[in-house]
N, CA, C and O atoms as CSV, one atom per row, in Angstrom:
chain,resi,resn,atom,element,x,y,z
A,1,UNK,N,N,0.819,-1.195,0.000
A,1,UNK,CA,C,0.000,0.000,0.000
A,1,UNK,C,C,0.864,1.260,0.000
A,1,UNK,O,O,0.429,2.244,-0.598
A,2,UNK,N,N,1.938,1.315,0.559
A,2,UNK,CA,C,2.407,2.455,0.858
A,2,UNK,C,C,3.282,2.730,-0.246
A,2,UNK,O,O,3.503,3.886,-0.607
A,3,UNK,N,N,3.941,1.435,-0.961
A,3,UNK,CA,C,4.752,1.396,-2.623
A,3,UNK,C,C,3.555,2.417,-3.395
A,3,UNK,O,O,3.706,3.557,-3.835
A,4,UNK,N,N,2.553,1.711,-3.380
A,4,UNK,CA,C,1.576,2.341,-4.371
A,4,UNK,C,C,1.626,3.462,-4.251
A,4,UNK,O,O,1.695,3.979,-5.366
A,5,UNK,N,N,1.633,4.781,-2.805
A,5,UNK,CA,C,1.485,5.987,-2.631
A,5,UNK,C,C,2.453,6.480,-3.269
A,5,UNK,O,O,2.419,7.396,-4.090
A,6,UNK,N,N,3.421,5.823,-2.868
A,6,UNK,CA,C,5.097,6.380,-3.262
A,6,UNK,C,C,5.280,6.727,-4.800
A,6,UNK,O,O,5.613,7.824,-5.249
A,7,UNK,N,N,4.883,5.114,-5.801
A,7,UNK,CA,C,4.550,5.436,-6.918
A,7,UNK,C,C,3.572,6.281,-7.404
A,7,UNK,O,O,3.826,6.307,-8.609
A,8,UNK,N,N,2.442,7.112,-7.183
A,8,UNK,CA,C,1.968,7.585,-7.463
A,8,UNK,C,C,2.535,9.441,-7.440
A,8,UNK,O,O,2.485,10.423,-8.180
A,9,UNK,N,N,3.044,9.072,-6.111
A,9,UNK,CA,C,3.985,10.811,-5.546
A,9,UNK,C,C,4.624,11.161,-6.655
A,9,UNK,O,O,4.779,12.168,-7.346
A,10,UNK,N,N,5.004,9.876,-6.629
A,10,UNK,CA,C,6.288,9.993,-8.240
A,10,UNK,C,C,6.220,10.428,-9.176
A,10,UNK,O,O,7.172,11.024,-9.680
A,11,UNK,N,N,5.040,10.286,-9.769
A,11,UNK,CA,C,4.299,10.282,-11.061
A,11,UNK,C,C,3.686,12.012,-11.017
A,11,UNK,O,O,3.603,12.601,-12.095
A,12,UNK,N,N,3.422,12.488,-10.168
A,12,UNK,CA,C,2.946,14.129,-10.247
A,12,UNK,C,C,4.660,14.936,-10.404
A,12,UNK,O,O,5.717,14.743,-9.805
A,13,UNK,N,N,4.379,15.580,-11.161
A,13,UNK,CA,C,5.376,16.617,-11.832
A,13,UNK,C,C,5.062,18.102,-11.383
A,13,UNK,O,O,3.878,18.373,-11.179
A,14,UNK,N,N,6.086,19.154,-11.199
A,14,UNK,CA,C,6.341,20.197,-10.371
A,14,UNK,C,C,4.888,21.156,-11.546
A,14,UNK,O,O,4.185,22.025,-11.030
A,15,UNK,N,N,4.769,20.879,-12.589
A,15,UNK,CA,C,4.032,21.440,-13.614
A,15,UNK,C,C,2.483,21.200,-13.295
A,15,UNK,O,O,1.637,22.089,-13.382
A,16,UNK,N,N,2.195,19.730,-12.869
A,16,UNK,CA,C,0.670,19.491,-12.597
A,16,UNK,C,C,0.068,20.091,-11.006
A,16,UNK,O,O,-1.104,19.884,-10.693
A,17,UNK,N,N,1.077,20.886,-10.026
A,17,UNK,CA,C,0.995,21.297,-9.001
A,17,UNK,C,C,1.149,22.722,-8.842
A,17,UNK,O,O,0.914,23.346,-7.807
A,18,UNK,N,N,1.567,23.204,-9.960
A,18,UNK,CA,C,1.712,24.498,-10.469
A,18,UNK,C,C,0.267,25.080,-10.789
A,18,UNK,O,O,-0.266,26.116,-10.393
A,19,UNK,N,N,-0.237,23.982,-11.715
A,19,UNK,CA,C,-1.577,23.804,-12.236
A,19,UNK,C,C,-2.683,24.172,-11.155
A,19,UNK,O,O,-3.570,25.025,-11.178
A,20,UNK,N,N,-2.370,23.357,-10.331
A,20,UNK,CA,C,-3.316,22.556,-8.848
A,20,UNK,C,C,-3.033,24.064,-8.079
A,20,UNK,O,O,-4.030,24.047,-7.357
A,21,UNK,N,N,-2.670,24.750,-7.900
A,21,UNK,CA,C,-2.171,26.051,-7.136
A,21,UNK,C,C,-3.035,27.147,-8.070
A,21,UNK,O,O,-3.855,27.874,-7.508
A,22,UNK,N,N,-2.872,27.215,-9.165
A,22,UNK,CA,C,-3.664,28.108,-9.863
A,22,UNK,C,C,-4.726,27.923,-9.617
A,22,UNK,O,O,-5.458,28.839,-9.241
A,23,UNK,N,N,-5.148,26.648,-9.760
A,23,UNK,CA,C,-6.629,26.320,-10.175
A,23,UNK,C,C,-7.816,27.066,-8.401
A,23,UNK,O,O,-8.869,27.674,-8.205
A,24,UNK,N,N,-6.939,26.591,-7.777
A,24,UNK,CA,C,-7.505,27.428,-6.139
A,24,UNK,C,C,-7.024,29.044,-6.006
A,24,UNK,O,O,-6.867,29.732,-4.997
A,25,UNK,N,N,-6.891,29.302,-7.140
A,25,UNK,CA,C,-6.666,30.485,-6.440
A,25,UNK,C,C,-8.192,31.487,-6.448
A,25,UNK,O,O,-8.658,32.112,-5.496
A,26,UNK,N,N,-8.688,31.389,-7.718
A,26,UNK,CA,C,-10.209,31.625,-7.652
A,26,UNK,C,C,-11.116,31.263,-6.911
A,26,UNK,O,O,-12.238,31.714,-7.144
A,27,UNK,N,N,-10.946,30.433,-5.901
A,27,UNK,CA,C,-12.145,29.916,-4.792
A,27,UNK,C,C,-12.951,30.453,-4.205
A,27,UNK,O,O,-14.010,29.907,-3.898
A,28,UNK,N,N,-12.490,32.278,-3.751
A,28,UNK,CA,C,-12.963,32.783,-3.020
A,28,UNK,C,C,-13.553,33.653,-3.939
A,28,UNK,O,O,-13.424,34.721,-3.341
A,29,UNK,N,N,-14.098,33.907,-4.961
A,29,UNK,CA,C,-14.308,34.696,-6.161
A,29,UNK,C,C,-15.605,33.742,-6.544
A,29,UNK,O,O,-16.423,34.160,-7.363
A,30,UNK,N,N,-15.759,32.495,-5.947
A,30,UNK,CA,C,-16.935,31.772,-6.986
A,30,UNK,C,C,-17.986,31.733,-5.992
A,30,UNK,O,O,-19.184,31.984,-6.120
A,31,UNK,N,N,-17.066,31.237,-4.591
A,31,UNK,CA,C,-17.865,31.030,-3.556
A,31,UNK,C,C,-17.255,31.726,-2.170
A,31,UNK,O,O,-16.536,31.146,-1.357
A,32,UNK,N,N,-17.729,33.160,-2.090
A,32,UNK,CA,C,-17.169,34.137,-1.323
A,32,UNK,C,C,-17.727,34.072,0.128
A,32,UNK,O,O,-17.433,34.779,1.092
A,33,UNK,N,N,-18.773,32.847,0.016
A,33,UNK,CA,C,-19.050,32.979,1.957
A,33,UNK,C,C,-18.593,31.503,2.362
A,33,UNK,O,O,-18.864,31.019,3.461
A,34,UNK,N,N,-18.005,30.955,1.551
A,34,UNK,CA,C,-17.693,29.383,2.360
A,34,UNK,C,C,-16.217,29.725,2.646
A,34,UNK,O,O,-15.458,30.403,1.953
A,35,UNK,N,N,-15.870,28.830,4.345
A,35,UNK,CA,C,-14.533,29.706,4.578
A,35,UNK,C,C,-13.344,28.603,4.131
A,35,UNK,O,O,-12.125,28.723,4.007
A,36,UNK,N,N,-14.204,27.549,3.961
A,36,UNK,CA,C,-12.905,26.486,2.638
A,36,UNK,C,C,-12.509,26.815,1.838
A,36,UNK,O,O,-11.500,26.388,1.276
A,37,UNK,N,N,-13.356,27.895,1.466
A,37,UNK,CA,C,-12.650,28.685,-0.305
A,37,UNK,C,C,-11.834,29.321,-0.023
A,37,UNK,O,O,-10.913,29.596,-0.792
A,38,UNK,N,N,-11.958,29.862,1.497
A,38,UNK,CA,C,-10.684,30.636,1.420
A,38,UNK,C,C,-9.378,30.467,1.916
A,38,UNK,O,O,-8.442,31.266,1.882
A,39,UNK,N,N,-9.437,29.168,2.448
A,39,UNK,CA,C,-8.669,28.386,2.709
A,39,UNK,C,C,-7.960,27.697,1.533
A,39,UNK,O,O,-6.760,27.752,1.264
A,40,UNK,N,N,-8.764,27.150,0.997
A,40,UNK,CA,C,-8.441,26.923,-0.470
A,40,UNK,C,C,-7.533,27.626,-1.124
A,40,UNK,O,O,-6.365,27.242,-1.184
A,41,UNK,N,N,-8.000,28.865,-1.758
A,41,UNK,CA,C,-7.423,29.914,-2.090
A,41,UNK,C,C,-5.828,30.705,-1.420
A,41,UNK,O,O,-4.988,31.320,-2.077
A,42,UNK,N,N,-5.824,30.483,-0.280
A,42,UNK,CA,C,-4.909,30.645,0.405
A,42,UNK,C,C,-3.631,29.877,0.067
A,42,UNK,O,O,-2.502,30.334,-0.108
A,43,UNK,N,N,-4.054,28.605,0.014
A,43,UNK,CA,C,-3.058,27.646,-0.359
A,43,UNK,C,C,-2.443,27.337,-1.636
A,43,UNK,O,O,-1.319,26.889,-1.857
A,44,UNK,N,N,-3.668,27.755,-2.695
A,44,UNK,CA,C,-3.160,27.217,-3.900
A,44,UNK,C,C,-2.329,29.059,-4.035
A,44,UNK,O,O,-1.502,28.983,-4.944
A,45,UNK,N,N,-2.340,30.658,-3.373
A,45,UNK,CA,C,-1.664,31.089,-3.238
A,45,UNK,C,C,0.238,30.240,-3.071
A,45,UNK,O,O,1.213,30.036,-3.795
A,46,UNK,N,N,-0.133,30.040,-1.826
A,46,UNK,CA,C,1.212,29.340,-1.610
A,46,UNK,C,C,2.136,28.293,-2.128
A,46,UNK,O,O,3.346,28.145,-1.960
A,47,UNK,N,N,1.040,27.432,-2.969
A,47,UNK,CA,C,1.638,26.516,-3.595
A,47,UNK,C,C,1.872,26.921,-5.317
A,47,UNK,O,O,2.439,26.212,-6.148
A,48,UNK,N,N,1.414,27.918,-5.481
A,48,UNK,CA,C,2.040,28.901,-6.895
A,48,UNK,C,C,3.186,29.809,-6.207
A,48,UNK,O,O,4.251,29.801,-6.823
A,49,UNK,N,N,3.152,30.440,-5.259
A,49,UNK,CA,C,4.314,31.011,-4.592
A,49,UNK,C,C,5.820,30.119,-4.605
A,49,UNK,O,O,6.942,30.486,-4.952
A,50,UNK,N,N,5.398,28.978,-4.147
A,50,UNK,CA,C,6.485,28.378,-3.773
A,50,UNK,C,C,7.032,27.578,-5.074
A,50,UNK,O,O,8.186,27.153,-5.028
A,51,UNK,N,N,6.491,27.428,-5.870
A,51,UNK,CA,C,6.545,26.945,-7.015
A,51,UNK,C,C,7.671,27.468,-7.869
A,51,UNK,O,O,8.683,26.854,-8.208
A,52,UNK,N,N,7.122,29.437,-8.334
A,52,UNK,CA,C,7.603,29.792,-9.089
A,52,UNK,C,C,8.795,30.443,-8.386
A,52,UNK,O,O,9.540,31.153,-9.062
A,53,UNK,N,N,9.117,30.197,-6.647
A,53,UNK,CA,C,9.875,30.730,-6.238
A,53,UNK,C,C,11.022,29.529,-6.504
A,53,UNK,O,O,12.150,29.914,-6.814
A,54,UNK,N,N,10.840,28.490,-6.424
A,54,UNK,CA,C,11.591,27.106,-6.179
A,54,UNK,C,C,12.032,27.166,-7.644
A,54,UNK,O,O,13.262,27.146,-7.607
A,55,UNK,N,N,11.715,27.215,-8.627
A,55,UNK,CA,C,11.727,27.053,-9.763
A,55,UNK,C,C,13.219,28.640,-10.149
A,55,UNK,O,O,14.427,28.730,-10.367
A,56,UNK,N,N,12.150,29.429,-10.025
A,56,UNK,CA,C,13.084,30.835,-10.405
A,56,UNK,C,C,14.101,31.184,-9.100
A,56,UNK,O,O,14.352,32.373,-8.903
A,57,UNK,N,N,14.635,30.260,-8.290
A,57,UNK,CA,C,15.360,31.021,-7.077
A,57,UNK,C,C,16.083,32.241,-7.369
A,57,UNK,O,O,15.857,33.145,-6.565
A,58,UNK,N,N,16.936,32.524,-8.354
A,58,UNK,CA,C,18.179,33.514,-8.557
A,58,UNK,C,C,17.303,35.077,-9.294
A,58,UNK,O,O,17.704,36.213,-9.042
A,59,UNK,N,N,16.153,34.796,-10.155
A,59,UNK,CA,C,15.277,35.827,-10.121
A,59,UNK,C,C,14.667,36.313,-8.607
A,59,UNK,O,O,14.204,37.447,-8.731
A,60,UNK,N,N,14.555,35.911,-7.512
A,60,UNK,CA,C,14.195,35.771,-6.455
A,60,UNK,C,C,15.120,36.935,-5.391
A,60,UNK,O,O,14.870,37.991,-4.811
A,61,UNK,N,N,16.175,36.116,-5.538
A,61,UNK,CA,C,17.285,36.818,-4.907
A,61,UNK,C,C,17.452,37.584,-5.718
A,61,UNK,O,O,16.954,38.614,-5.262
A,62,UNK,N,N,17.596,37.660,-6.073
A,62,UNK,CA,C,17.644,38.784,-7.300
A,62,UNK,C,C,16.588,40.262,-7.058
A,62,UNK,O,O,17.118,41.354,-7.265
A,63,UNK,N,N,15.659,40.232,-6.783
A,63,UNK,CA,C,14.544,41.259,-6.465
A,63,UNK,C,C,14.953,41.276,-4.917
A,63,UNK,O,O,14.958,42.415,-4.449
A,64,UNK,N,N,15.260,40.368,-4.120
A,64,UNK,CA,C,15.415,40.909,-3.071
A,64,UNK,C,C,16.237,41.436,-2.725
A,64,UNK,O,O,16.010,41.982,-1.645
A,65,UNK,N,N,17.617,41.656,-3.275
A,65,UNK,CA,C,18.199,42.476,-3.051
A,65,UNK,C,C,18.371,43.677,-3.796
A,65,UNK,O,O,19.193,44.484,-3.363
A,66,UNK,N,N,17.624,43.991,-5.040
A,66,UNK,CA,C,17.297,45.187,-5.885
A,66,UNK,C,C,16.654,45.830,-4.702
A,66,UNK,O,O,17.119,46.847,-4.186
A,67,UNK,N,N,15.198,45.011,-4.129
A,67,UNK,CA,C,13.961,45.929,-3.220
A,67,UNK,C,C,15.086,46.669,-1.794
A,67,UNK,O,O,15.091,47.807,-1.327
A,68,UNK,N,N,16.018,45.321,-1.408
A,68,UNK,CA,C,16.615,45.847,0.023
A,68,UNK,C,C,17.344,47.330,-0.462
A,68,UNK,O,O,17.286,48.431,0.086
A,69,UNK,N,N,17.928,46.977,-1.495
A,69,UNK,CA,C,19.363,48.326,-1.442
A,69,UNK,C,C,18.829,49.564,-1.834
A,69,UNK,O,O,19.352,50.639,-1.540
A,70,UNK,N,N,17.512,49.405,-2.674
A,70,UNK,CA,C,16.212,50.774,-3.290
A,70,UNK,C,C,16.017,51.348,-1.739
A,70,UNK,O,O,16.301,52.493,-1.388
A,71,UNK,N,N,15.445,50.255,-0.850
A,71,UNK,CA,C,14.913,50.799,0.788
A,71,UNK,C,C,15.788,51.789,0.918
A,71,UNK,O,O,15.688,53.015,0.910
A,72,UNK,N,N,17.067,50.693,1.094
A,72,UNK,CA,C,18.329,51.443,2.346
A,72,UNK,C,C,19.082,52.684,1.408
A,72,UNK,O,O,19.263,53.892,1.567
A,73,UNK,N,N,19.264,52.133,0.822
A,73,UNK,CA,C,19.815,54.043,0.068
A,73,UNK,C,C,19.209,54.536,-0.673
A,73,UNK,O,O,19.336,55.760,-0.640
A,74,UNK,N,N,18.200,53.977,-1.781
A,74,UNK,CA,C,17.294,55.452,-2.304
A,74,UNK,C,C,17.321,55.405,-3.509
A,74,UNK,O,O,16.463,55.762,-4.316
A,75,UNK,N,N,18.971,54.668,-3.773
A,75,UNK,CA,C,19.333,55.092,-5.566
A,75,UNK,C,C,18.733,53.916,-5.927
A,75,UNK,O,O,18.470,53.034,-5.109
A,76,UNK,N,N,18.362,53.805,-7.789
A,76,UNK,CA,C,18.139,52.616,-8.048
A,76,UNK,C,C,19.468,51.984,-8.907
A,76,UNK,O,O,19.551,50.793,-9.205
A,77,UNK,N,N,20.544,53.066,-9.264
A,77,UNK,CA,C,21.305,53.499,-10.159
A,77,UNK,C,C,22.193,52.232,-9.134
A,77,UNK,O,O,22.512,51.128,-9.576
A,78,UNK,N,N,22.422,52.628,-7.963
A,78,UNK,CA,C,23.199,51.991,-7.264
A,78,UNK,C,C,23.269,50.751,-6.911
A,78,UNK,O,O,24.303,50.125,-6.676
A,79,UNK,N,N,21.510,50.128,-6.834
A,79,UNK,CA,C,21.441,48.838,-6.955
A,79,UNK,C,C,21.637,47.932,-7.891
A,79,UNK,O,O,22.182,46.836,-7.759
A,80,UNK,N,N,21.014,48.581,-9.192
A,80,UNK,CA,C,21.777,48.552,-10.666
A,80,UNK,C,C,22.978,47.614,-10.616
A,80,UNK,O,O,22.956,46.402,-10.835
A,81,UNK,N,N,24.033,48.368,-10.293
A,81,UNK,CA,C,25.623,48.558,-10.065
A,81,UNK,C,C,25.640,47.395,-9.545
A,81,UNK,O,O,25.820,46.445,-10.308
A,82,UNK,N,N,25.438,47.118,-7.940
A,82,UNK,CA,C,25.456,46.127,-7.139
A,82,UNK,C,C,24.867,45.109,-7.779
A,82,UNK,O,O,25.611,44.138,-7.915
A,83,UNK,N,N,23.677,44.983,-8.265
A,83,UNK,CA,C,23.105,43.334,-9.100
A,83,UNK,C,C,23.979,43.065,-10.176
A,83,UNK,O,O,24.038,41.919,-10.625
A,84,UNK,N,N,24.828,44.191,-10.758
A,84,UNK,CA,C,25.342,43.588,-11.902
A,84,UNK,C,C,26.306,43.031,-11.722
A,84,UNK,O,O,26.545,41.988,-12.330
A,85,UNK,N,N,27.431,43.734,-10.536
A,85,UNK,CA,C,28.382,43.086,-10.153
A,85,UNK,C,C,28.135,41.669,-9.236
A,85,UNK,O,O,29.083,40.942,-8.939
A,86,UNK,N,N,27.108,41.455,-8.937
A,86,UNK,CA,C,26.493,40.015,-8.347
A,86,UNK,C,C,26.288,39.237,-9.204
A,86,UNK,O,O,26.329,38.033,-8.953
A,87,UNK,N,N,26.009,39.709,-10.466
A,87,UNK,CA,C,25.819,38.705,-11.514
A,87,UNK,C,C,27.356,38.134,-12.529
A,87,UNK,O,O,27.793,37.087,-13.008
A,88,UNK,N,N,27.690,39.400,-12.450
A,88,UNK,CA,C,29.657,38.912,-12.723
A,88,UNK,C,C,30.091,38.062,-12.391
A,88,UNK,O,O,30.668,37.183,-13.033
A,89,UNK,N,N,29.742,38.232,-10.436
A,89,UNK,CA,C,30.713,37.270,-10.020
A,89,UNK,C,C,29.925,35.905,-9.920
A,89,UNK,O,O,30.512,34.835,-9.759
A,90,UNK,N,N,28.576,36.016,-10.025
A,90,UNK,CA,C,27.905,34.386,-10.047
A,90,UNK,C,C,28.439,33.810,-11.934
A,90,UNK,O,O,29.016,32.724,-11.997
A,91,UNK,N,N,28.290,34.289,-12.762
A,91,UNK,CA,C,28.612,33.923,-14.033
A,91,UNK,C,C,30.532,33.845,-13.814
A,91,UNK,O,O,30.929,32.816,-14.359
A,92,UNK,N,N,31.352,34.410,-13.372
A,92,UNK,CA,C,32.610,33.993,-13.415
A,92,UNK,C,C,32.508,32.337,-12.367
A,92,UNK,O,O,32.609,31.176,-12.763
A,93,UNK,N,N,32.292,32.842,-11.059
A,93,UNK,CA,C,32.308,31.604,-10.187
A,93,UNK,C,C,31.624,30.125,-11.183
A,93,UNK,O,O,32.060,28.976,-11.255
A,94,UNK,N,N,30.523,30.708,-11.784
A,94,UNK,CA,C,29.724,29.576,-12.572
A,94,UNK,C,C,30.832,28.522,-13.635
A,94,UNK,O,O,30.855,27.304,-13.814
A,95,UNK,N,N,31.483,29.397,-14.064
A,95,UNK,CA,C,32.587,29.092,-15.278
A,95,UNK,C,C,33.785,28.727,-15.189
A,95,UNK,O,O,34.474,28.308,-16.120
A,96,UNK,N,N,34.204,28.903,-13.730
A,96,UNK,CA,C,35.431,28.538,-13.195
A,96,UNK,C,C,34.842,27.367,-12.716
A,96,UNK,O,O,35.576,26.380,-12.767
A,97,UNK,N,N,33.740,27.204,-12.272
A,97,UNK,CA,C,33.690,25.657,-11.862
A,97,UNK,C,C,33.208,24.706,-12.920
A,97,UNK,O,O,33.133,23.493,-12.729
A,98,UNK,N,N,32.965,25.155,-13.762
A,98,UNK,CA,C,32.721,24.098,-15.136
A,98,UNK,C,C,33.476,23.797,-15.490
A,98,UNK,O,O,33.599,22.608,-15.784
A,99,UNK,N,N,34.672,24.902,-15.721
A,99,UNK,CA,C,36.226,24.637,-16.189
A,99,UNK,C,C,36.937,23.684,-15.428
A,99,UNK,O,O,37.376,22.703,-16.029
A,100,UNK,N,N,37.125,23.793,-14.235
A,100,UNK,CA,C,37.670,22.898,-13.388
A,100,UNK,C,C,37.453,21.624,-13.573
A,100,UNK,O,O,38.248,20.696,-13.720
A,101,UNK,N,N,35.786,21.665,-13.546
A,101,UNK,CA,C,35.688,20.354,-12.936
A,101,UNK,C,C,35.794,19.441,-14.991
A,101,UNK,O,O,36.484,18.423,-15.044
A,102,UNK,N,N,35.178,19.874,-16.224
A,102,UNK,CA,C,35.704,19.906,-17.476
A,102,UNK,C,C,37.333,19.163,-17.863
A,102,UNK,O,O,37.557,18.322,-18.733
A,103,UNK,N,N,38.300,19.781,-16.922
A,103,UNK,CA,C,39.515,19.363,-17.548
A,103,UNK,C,C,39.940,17.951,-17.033
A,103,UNK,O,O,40.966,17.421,-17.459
Protein backbone atom coordinates (compact mmCIF):
# COMPACT_ATOMS: atom_id res chain seq x y z
CA UNK A 1 0.00 0.00 0.00
CA UNK A 2 2.41 2.46 0.86
CA UNK A 3 4.75 1.40 -2.62
CA UNK A 4 1.58 2.34 -4.37
CA UNK A 5 1.49 5.99 -2.63
CA UNK A 6 5.10 6.38 -3.26
CA UNK A 7 4.55 5.44 -6.92
CA UNK A 8 1.97 7.59 -7.46
CA UNK A 9 3.98 10.81 -5.55
CA UNK A 10 6.29 9.99 -8.24
CA UNK A 11 4.30 10.28 -11.06
CA UNK A 12 2.95 14.13 -10.25
CA UNK A 13 5.38 16.62 -11.83
CA UNK A 14 6.34 20.20 -10.37
CA UNK A 15 4.03 21.44 -13.61
CA UNK A 16 0.67 19.49 -12.60
CA UNK A 17 1.00 21.30 -9.00
CA UNK A 18 1.71 24.50 -10.47
CA UNK A 19 -1.58 23.80 -12.24
CA UNK A 20 -3.32 22.56 -8.85
CA UNK A 21 -2.17 26.05 -7.14
CA UNK A 22 -3.66 28.11 -9.86
CA UNK A 23 -6.63 26.32 -10.17
CA UNK A 24 -7.50 27.43 -6.14
CA UNK A 25 -6.67 30.48 -6.44
CA UNK A 26 -10.21 31.63 -7.65
CA UNK A 27 -12.14 29.92 -4.79
CA UNK A 28 -12.96 32.78 -3.02
CA UNK A 29 -14.31 34.70 -6.16
CA UNK A 30 -16.94 31.77 -6.99
CA UNK A 31 -17.87 31.03 -3.56
CA UNK A 32 -17.17 34.14 -1.32
CA UNK A 33 -19.05 32.98 1.96
CA UNK A 34 -17.69 29.38 2.36
CA UNK A 35 -14.53 29.71 4.58
CA UNK A 36 -12.91 26.49 2.64
CA UNK A 37 -12.65 28.69 -0.30
CA UNK A 38 -10.68 30.64 1.42
CA UNK A 39 -8.67 28.39 2.71
CA UNK A 40 -8.44 26.92 -0.47
CA UNK A 41 -7.42 29.91 -2.09
CA UNK A 42 -4.91 30.65 0.40
CA UNK A 43 -3.06 27.65 -0.36
CA UNK A 44 -3.16 27.22 -3.90
CA UNK A 45 -1.66 31.09 -3.24
CA UNK A 46 1.21 29.34 -1.61
CA UNK A 47 1.64 26.52 -3.60
CA UNK A 48 2.04 28.90 -6.90
CA UNK A 49 4.31 31.01 -4.59
CA UNK A 50 6.49 28.38 -3.77
CA UNK A 51 6.54 26.95 -7.01
CA UNK A 52 7.60 29.79 -9.09
CA UNK A 53 9.87 30.73 -6.24
CA UNK A 54 11.59 27.11 -6.18
CA UNK A 55 11.73 27.05 -9.76
CA UNK A 56 13.08 30.83 -10.41
CA UNK A 57 15.36 31.02 -7.08
CA UNK A 58 18.18 33.51 -8.56
CA UNK A 59 15.28 35.83 -10.12
CA UNK A 60 14.19 35.77 -6.45
CA UNK A 61 17.29 36.82 -4.91
CA UNK A 62 17.64 38.78 -7.30
CA UNK A 63 14.54 41.26 -6.46
CA UNK A 64 15.41 40.91 -3.07
CA UNK A 65 18.20 42.48 -3.05
CA UNK A 66 17.30 45.19 -5.89
CA UNK A 67 13.96 45.93 -3.22
CA UNK A 68 16.61 45.85 0.02
CA UNK A 69 19.36 48.33 -1.44
CA UNK A 70 16.21 50.77 -3.29
CA UNK A 71 14.91 50.80 0.79
CA UNK A 72 18.33 51.44 2.35
CA UNK A 73 19.82 54.04 0.07
CA UNK A 74 17.29 55.45 -2.30
CA UNK A 75 19.33 55.09 -5.57
CA UNK A 76 18.14 52.62 -8.05
CA UNK A 77 21.31 53.50 -10.16
CA UNK A 78 23.20 51.99 -7.26
CA UNK A 79 21.44 48.84 -6.96
CA UNK A 80 21.78 48.55 -10.67
CA UNK A 81 25.62 48.56 -10.06
CA UNK A 82 25.46 46.13 -7.14
CA UNK A 83 23.10 43.33 -9.10
CA UNK A 84 25.34 43.59 -11.90
CA UNK A 85 28.38 43.09 -10.15
CA UNK A 86 26.49 40.01 -8.35
CA UNK A 87 25.82 38.70 -11.51
CA UNK A 88 29.66 38.91 -12.72
CA UNK A 89 30.71 37.27 -10.02
CA UNK A 90 27.90 34.39 -10.05
CA UNK A 91 28.61 33.92 -14.03
CA UNK A 92 32.61 33.99 -13.42
CA UNK A 93 32.31 31.60 -10.19
CA UNK A 94 29.72 29.58 -12.57
CA UNK A 95 32.59 29.09 -15.28
CA UNK A 96 35.43 28.54 -13.19
CA UNK A 97 33.69 25.66 -11.86
CA UNK A 98 32.72 24.10 -15.14
CA UNK A 99 36.23 24.64 -16.19
CA UNK A 100 37.67 22.90 -13.39
CA UNK A 101 35.69 20.35 -12.94
CA UNK A 102 35.70 19.91 -17.48
CA UNK A 103 39.52 19.36 -17.55
Amino acid sequence: MINKIKKSLNKITVGEIFIAGLLMLPMTLIFPENIMCGYMSALGAAITFATITFKLALFFIWFIHLTFLMSMRGTTERAEIYISDLKAEHLKSGKEIFFRRSK
